[in-house]
C-alpha positions as CSV (number, residue, x, y, z in Angstrom):
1,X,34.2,15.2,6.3
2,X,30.7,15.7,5.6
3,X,28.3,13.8,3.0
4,X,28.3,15.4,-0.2
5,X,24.2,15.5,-1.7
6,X,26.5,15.0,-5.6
7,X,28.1,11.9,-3.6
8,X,25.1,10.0,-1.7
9,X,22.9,7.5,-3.3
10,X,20.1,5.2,-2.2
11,X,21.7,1.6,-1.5
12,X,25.0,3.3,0.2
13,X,26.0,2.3,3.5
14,X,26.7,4.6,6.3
15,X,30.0,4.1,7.3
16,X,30.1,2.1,10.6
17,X,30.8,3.3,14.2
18,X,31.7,0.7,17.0
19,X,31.9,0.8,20.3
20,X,34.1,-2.0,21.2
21,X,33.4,-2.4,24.6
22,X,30.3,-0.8,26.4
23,X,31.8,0.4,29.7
24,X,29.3,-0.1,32.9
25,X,31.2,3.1,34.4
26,X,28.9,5.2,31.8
27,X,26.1,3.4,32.6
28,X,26.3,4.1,36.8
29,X,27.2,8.1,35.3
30,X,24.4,7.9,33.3
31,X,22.3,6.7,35.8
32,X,23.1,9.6,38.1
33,X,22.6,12.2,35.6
34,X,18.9,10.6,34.4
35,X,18.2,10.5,38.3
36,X,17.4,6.9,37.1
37,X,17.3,4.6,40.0
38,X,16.2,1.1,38.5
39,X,19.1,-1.1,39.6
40,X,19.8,-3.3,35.9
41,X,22.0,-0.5,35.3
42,X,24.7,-0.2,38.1
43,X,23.8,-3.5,40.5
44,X,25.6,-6.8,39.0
45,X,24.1,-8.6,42.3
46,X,20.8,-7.4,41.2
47,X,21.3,-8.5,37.8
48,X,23.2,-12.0,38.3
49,X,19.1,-12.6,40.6
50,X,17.2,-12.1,37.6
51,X,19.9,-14.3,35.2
52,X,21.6,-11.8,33.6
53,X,24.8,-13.1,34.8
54,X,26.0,-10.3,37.2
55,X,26.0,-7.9,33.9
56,X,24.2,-4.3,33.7
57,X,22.2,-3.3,30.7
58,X,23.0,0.0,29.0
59,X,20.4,2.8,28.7
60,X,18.2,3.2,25.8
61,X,19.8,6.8,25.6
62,X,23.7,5.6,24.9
63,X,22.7,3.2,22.7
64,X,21.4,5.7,20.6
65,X,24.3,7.8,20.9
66,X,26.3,5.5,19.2
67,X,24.1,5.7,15.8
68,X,24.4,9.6,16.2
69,X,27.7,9.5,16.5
70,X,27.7,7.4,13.5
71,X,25.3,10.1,11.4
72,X,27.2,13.2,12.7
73,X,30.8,11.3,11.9
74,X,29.4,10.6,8.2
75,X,27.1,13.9,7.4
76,X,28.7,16.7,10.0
77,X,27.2,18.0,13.4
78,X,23.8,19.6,13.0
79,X,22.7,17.3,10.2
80,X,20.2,15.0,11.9
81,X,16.6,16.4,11.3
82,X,14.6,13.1,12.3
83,X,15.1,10.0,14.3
84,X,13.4,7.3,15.3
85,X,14.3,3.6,16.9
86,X,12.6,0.9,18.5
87,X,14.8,-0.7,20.7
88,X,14.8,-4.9,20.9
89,X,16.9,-6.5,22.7
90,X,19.4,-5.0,25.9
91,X,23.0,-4.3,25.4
92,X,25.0,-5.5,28.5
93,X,28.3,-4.0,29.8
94,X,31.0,-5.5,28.1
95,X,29.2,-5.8,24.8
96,X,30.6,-4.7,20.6
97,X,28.5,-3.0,19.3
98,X,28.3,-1.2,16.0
99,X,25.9,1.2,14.4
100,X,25.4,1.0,10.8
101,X,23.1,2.6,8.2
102,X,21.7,2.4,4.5
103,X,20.8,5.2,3.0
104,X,17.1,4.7,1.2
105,X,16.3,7.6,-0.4
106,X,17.3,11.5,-1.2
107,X,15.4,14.4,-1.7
108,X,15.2,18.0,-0.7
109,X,13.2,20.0,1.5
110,X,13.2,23.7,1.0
111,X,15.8,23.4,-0.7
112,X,18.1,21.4,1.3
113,X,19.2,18.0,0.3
114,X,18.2,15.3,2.8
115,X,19.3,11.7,2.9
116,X,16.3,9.1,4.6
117,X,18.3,6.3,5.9
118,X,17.6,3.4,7.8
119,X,19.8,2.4,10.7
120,X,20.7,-0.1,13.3
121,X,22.7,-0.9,16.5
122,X,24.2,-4.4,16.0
123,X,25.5,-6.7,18.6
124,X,27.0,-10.0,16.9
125,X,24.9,-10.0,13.9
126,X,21.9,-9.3,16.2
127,X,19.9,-5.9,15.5
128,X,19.3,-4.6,19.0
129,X,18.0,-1.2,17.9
130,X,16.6,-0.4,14.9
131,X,15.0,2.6,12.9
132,X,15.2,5.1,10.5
133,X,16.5,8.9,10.3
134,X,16.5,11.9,8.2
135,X,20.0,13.4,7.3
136,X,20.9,17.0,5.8
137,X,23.4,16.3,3.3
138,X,25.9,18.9,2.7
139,X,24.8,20.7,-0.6
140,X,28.0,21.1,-3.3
C-alpha cells in the first residue's frame, strides 16, 4: 500500500517500523561485505576493553535501512528521492529500535507529488539517528 498524495498531510506520522532486536550476526555479515575491518562491530572482547560491555555497535548503513524500510513500507519502493541523517548515538546488538517519521510538508515537482518528512531512529525514547527525506507520493 502506497501513500496516496489526496491522503498525506503535514503533521502525519509515518507509520512505524521496529526492529526488535538488532542481531550482531548482520553486523559481522556486514562487516565482510563493507571489507570494514574496525573491530566494534564483530569483537565483544574488544568492545567489553573500551566499556561497551562485551556488545558490538551496528553500522551506520543498517541503521538507516531500517528508516528506508520504514519510507518504502509506507510510500512503495522507488519512492525515496532525498535522504539525509546525522547519526548520534550507536545502536548496540541486542537493541529496539524503531524508525518513525512526520511528514512536514507536500508539494510537487514536475509534476509529481512529493511528501518532505522528517525522520528518526529511536532507541528507548532516545533519537539515535535523525534527519529528514523527500518522498514521491503516489499520485490518485
Amino acid at each position: 500500500m502506497s501513500a496516496a498524495a489526496d491522503d498525506v498531510r503535514p503533521g502525519d506520522e509515518i507509520p512505524p517500523w521496529t526492529m526488535e532486536s538488532v542481531d550482531p550476526a548482520r553486523m559481522r555479515t556486514m562487516a565482510a561485505i563493507l571489507r570494514d575491518p574496525y573491530p566494534v562491530h564483530w569483537d565483544r572482547d574488544a568492545n567489553a576493553a573500551i566499556g561497551l560491555g562485551g556488545r558490538v555497535i551496528n553500522q551506520g548503513p543498517l541503521n538507516l535501512g531500517y528508516i528506508v524500510n520504514m519510507l518504502l513500507a509506507w510510500a512503495g519502493p522507488s519512492s525515496v528521492r532525498r535522504l539525509t541523517v546525522s547519526f548520534g548515538a550507536p545502536v548496540l546488538d541486542g537493541d529496539r529500535v524503531t524508525a518513525g517519521g512526520r511528514v512536514e510538508s507536500v508539494t510537487a515537482v514536475d509534476g509529481e507529488p512529493r511528501a518532505e518528512c522528517e525522520i528518526w531512529l529511536d532507541r528507548g525514547g532516545e533519537q539515535v539517528v535523525t534527519g529528514t527525506a523527500v518522498v514521491a507520493l503516489q499520485d490518485d
